[in-house]
N, C-alpha and C positions, 0 to 999 in steps of 0.2 A: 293730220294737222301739218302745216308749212312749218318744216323748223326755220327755214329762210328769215321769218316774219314772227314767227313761235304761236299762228295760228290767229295774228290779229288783223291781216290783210292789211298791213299797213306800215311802212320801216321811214325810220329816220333818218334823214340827207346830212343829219349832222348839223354843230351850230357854224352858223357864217364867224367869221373872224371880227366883223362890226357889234354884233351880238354878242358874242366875249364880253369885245373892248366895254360897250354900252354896262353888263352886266358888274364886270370888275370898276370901272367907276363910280356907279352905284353904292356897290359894295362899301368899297373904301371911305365913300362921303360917310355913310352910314355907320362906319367904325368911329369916325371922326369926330361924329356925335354921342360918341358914349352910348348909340344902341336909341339914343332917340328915333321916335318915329316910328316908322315902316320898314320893315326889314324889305331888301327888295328878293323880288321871288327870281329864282334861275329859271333862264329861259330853255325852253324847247325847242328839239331840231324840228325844221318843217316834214311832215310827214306825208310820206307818199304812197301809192298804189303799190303792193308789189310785186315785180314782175314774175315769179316764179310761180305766182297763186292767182295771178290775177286781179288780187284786192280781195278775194274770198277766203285765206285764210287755210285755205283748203287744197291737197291736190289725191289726186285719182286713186281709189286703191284696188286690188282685182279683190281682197280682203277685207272684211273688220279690223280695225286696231286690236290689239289682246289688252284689257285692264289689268293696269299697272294696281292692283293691289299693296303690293308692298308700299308704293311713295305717295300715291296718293289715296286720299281720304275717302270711304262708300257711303256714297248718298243715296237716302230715303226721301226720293221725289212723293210728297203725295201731293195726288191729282193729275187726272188722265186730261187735261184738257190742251187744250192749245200750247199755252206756256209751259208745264207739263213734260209733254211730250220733247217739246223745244230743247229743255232744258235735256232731256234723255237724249236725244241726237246730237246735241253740241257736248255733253260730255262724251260719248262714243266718241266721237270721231277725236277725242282727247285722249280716250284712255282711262279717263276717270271711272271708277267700279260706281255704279248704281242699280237700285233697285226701285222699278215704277210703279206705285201703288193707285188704284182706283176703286171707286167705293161701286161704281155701277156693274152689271154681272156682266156688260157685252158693249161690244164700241157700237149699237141699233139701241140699246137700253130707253136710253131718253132721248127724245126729238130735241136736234142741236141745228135747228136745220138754214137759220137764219146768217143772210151775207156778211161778209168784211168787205173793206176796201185797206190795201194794202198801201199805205204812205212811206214813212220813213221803212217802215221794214220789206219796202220789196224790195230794197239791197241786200238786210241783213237774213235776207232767204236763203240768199247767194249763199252767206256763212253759216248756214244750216244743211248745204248738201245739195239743197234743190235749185239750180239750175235753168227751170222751166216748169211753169204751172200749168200744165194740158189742159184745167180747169178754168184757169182765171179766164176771167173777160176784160178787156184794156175800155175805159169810156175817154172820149178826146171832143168831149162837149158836156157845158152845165147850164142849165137854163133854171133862172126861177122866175115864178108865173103869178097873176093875182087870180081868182078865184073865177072869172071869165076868160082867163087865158091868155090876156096880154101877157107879153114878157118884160121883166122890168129890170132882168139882170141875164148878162150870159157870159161864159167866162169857156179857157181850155184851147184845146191844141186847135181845133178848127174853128175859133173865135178869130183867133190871132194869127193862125200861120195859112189859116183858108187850105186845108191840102190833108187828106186822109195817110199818109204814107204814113208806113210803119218804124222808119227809121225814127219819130219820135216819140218811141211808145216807152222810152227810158222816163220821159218826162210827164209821165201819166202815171194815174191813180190805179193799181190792177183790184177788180172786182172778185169774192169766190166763195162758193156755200163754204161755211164752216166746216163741216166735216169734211170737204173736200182737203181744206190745207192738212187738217188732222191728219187725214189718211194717207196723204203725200207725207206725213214726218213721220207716223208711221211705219209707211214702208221701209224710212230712213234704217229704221232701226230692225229689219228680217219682218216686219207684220204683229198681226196684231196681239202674237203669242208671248211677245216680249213686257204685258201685262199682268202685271199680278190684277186681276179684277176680284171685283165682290171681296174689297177690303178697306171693310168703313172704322177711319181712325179712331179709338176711343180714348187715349192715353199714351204720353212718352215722358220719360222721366230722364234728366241726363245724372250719368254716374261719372263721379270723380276720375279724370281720366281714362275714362273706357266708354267714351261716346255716349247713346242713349237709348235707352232699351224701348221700343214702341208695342202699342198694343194693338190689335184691330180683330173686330167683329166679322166672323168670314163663315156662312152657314149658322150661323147661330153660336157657334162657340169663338173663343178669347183664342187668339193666335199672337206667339208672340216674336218680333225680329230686332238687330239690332242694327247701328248705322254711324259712323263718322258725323258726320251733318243731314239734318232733316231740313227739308225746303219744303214750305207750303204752298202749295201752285195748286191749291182746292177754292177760289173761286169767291165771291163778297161775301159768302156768308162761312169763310173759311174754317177750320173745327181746329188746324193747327193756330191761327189766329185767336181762337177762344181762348185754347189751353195756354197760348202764350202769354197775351198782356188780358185775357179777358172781353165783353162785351161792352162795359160798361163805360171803361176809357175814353173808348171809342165810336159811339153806336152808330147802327145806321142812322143819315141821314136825308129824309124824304125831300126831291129837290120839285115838289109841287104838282108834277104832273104821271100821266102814263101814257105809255106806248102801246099800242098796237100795230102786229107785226102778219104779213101773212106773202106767200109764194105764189106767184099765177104766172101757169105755163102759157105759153106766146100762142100755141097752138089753141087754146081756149077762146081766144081773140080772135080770129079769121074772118076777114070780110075790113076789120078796122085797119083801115090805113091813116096810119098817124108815123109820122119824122121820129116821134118822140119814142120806140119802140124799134129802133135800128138796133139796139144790143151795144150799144157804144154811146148812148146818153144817159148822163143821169136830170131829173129834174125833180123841182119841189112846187108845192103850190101853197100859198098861205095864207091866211084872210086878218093874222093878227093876233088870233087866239087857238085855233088850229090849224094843223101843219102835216104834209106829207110830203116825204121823200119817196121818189121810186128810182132804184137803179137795176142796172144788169147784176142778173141773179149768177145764170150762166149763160152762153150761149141762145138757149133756146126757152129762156123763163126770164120774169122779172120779180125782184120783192119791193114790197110797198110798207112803211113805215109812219104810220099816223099818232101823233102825240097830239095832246090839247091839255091846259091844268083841270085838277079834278083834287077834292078834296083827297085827302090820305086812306080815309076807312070808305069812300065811294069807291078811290080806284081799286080796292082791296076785294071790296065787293063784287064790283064789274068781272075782274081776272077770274075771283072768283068761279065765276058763273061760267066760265067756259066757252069754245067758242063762236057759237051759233049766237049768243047776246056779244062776244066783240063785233063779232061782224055787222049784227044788226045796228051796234052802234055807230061801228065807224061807215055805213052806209049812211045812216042819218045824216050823220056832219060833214058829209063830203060830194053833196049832187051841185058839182063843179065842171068846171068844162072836162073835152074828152078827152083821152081818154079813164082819168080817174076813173069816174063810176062804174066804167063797163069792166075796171080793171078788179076792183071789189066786188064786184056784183061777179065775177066768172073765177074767184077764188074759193076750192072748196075751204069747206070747214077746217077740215084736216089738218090745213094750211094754215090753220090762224093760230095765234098764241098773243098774250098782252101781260104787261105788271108794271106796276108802279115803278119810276124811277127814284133809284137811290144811289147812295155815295159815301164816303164819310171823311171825317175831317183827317187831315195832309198827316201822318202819322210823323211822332219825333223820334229821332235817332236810339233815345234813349229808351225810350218803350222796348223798340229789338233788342236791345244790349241787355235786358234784363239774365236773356239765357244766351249762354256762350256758343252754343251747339246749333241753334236753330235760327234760319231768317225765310223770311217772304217772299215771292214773287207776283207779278201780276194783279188780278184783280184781288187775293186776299191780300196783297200790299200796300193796294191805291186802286180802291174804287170808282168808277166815273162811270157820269153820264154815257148816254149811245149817241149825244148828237156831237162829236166830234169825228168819231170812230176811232178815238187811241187806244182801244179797253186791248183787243189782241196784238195791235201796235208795239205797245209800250212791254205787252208780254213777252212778245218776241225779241225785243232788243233787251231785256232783263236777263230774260235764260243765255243767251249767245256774251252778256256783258261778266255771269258769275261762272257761267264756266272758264271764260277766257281769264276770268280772276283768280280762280282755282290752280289753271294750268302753271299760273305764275306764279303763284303765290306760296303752290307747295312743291314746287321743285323739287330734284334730294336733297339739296343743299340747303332750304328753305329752314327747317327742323320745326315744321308746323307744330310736331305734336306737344314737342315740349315750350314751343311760345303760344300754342292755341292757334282753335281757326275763325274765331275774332278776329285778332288782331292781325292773321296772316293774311285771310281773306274778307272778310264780312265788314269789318267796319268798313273800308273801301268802297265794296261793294255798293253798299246800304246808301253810304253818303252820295254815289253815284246817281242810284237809282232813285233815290226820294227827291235827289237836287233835278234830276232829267223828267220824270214823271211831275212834278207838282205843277209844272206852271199846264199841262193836259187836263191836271183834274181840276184847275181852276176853270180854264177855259171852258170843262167841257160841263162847269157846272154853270156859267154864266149862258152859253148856248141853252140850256134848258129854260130861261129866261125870258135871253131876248126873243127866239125861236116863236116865241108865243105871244108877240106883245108889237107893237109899230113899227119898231127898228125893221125888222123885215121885211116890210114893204117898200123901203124906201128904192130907186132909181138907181144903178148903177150897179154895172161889171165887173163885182167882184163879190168874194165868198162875203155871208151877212156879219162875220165878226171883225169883218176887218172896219166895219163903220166905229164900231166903240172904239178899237185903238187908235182911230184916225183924229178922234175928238180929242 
C-alpha cells in the first residue's frame, strides 16, 4: 500500500482559501438562525492522482506485505468468485489477515466461462495489483443492427475519432472470459493454494466480543473457524445472505426474461468474412422482442448472448433441459442476417449455458445492520440483471472500496474493537456501496425491458438507454 495516499490513489490539494471564506459564511448565517435550516456541509479539498502511486494506491514490492494481525481485524471472505478474490488481493496488499473460503473443490469445478466487459473498474484493476490483462480484448466500435442487417445505431472510438490507434484504448470498454480476470487476482495472491476450497457455509454465529465462530461442510463433516468480520462475496443466491436477513425479505425477483449464453471460437468460422468479427467490435441485433449481443470473448473467440421474455416456469424449464434444447432454441429465433446464424450454428454444445434472469429489490441499510459482524458484497449484496454488465463491475469496485475502509478505519489508533466494526468500518461502507450500486441495479433491471420491446429499434448513435433518459 502507498502510505503517501494510505492506498487510496488519490491526496487532497487542500481547501482553496475562497472555499474557507464560502464555508465560514455559511457557517455563521446558519448560527444566526438559531440552527434553522440546513446545516451547511464542509467542503472537500480537490483531490488528485498521486504521484508516488500513480493513482493506483499501490507501489512495487519484491515481497508480500506480513498481516498485521495484531491491528487489524481477520476476515472470513466467503466465496471464491470475482469479488471474492478481489476483496482477498486488496486486503493483501493492506495487510489485513484473511481467510478465503469456497464451497467448489477446484478453480475447473463449474464452468464460469462466460465474458465481462470491464467499465468503471478497468481503473480500479490498477488498485488491485494488475497492471495489464494479457487477456483482455479492447472493442473501439459498437454497431446495433435490425434483423436484415441495416445498422441503425453505432457508436465508439472508430465512430468518432476514424483511427485505430492504441493511444485511446484508456477510453474503451476492455473485453475478458471470467476466469481469466479470476485467475489474474489469483495469481495476485501466490495461486490458487491460497483457497480454502470444498467449504460450503452452513452456519456463523457472532459471540459477544469475540468476533464470530463459522461453520462449514468440508468432506462431509462440520469444520469449524473463527473470524473478526465475515463478508459474503457467495453470489445471488448467497447462504451468508440467507443466514443474515433471510429469503423472505428479500426474494428473488424474476425480471421476465432468459438468456442464453454460448462461446464460438473464430477458428470455427473460416471461409466468413464479416467486419463484424475483427475481435474489436461488439454488436447487437434485435427485432423488438429478441435480442443478441456478441462481443470479443478473447482474442481468437467470440460469446454470443441471446435473451427474449419467457414466462418464469418456461424459462425454468428450457435451462432445464440443457444444452442441445438451448441451442435448438436460440437457433430458431435467430435465422437473421450473417454472421449470427453461422455463429450459433458453429457453437458446440459444451459451450452453451441459459437461466432465467433475476435480481432483487435495492436492499436497506438496516437489513445489514441487524448483525454487527457481518456485510455483503457484490452480487449477494445487489443483484442485477446481465444487460448492463455492472454485476463484476460493481464487485470490483466494492472489494477495493471495504478494504480501503478497513485500512482506515482500523488504524492502532482507531480502537475498533472496543467501538466495533460497524461503526468503524461497515456502516460507511454499506451506505457507500448501496448508494454507488442502486442506481446499476435499477438501470440494469430496466435494460431487461426495454432490451426487448421498440425502444430498441429506434435510429441513432448511441447506447439504447440513453433514449429513456433523454425523454
Amino acid at each position: 500500500m502507498c502510505l503517501e495516499c494510505q492506498g487510496r490513489g488519490k491526496k487532497s490539494r487542500g481547501l482553496t482559501k475562497k472555499a474557507r471564506l464560502h464555508y465560514q459564511i455559511a457557517l455563521d448565517q446558519f448560527e444566526k438562525t438559531n440552527g434553522e435550516g440546513t446545516i451547511p456541509v464542509p467542503p472537500k479539498g480537490h483531490l488528485h492522482s498521486c504521484p508516488k502511486c500513480s493513482g493506483s494506491g499501490l507501489l512495487r514490492s519484491a515481497s508480500p506485505p506480513i498481516a498485521d494481525k495484531e491491528n487489524y481485524p481477520h476476515l472470513a471472505i466467503i466465496g471464491g468468485g470475482i469479488g471474492g478474490v478481489a476483496l482477498a488481493v486488496a486486503c493483501l496488499h493492506r495487510g489485513i489477515p484473511f481467510t478465503l473460503y469456497e464451497r467448489d473443490d477446484n478453480f475447473e469445478a463449474r464452468s464460469q466461462g462466460y465474458g465481462l466487459t470491464l467499465q468503471q473498474a478497468s481503473k480500479a484493476i490498477e488498485g488491485l495489483g494488475i497492471f495489464s490483462l494479457e487477456e483482455g480484448v479492447i472493442s473501439t466500435r459498437h454497431l446495433v443492427h435490425t434483423t436484415d442487417g441495416k445498422v441503425i445505431g453505432e457508436w465508439g472510438i472508430r465512430k468518432w475519432i476514424q483511427s485505430d490507434a492504441k493511444i485511446f484504448q484508456k477510453r474503451t470498454n476492455i473485453h475478458i472470459a471470467r476466469q481469466s480476470l479470476r485467475l489474474a487476482l489469483l495469481q495476485q495472491l501466490g495461486g490458487q493454494d491460497s483457497v480454502q476450497w470444498g467449504h460450503q457455509l452452513v452456519d456463523f454465529k457472532e459471540c459477544e466480543g469475540k468476533g464470530v465462530d463459522l461453520s462449514f461442510q468440508v468432506d462431509g463433516k462440520i469444520k469449524n473457524a473463527k473470524a473478526d468480520l465475515v463478508v459474503g462475496a457467495d453470489g445471488i443466491r448467497s447462504s451468508v445472505r440467507r443466514l443474515l436477513i433471510g429469503d423472505d425479505s428479500t426474494p428473488l425477483h424474476y425480471l421476465g426474461c432468459i438468456v442464453i449464453l454460448g462461446i464460438c471460437p473464430l477458428k470455427a468460422l473460416e471461409g466468413l468474412n464479416s467486419p463484424l468479427l475483427d475481435s474489436a467490435t461488439v454488436f447487437q441485433t434485435a427485432n423488438g422482442n429478441e435480442r443478441i449481443y456478441i462481443m470479443p470473448y478473447a482474442s481468437d473467440s467470440v460469446m454470443w448472448q441471446l435473451s427474449f421474455p419467457m414466462p418464469e416456469e418456461d424459462a425454468k424449464a428450457l435451462s432445464a433441459q440443457g444444452p442441445q434444447a438451448l441451442k435448438e432454441e436460440a437457433r430458431r429465433r435467430t435465422l437473421w442476417h450473417n454472421p449470427v446464424p453461422q455463429i450459433l450454428e458453429a457453437t458446440l454444445e459444451a459451450q452453451i449455458s441459459g437461466y432465467p434472469v433475476y435480481d432483487r429489490e435495492l436492499l436497506e441499510p438496516e437489513l445489514l445492520a441487524k448483525i454487527q459482524k457481518v456485510t455483503l458484497i457484490g452480487d449477494a449484496a445487489h443483484p442485477m440483471s446481465p444487460f448492463k454488465g455492472q454485476g463484476a463491475n460493481q464487485a470490483l469496485l466494492d472489494a477495493l472500496s471495504l478494504a480501503r475502509i478497513i485500512s482506515r478505519g482500523c488504524r492502532p489508533s482507531s480502537q475498533w474493537r472496543k467501538v466495533g466494526i460497524r461503526e468503524s468500518v461497515l456502516t460507511e461502507f454499506e451506505s457507500e456501496m448501496l448508494e454507488r450500486s442502486a442506481t446499476k441495479v435499477n438501470d440494469s433491471a430496466a435494460a431487461a425491458q426495454f432490451l426487448h420491446s421498440e425502444i430498441v429499434l429506434y435510429e441513432g448513435d448511441e447506447p439504447r438507454g440513453r433514449r429513456l433518459k433523454n425523454k
